[in-house]
N, C-alpha and C positions, 0 to 999 in steps of 0.2 A: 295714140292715133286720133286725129282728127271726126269725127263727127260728120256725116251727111248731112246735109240737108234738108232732106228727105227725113232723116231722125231724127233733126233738131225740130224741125217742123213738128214732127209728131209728140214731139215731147213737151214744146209748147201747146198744143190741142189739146195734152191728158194733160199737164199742169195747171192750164185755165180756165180747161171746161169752155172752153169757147167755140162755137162750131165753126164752120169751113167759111162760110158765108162772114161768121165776125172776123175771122182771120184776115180774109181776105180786105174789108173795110180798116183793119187795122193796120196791115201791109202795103193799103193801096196799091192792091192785086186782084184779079178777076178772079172768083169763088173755081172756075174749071182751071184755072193755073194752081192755087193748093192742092186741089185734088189731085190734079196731073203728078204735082211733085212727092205728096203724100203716098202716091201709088206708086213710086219710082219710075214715074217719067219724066221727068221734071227736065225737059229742055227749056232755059229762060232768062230774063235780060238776067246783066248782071245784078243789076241794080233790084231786081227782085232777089237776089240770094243777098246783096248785104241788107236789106231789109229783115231778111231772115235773120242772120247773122247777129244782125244788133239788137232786135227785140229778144233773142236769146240771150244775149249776155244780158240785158235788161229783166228779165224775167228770172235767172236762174242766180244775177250778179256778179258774175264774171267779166273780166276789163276784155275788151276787142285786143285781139294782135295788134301789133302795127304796119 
């Protein structure tokens, strides 16, 4: 099963130790859109979830779908 977002997200935060604020710098994402998704609210462009998407695979080394 696929992975949220929402968990991938958080598993980047415990893996990096990075707070929400670096996240969001990293993402080029505003610091209340991690949160928002962190907290499972996460309505957001798409283009913020493949950002999500690829710093995960980046992070954990895992190739992107296609």
């Amino acid at each position: 099963m696929d992975k949220t977002h929402q968990v991938k997200l958080a598993e980047l935060k415990a893996h990096t130790g990075m707070s929400e604020v670096a996240l969001s710098r990293h993402l080029q994402i505003s610091q209340p859109t991690v949160n928002r998704i962190l907290n499972g609210q996460g309505d957001c462009k798409g283009s913020t979830l493949v950002a999500i998407d690829r710093m995960h695979a980046e992070v954990f080394g895992r190739p992107l779908a296609a």
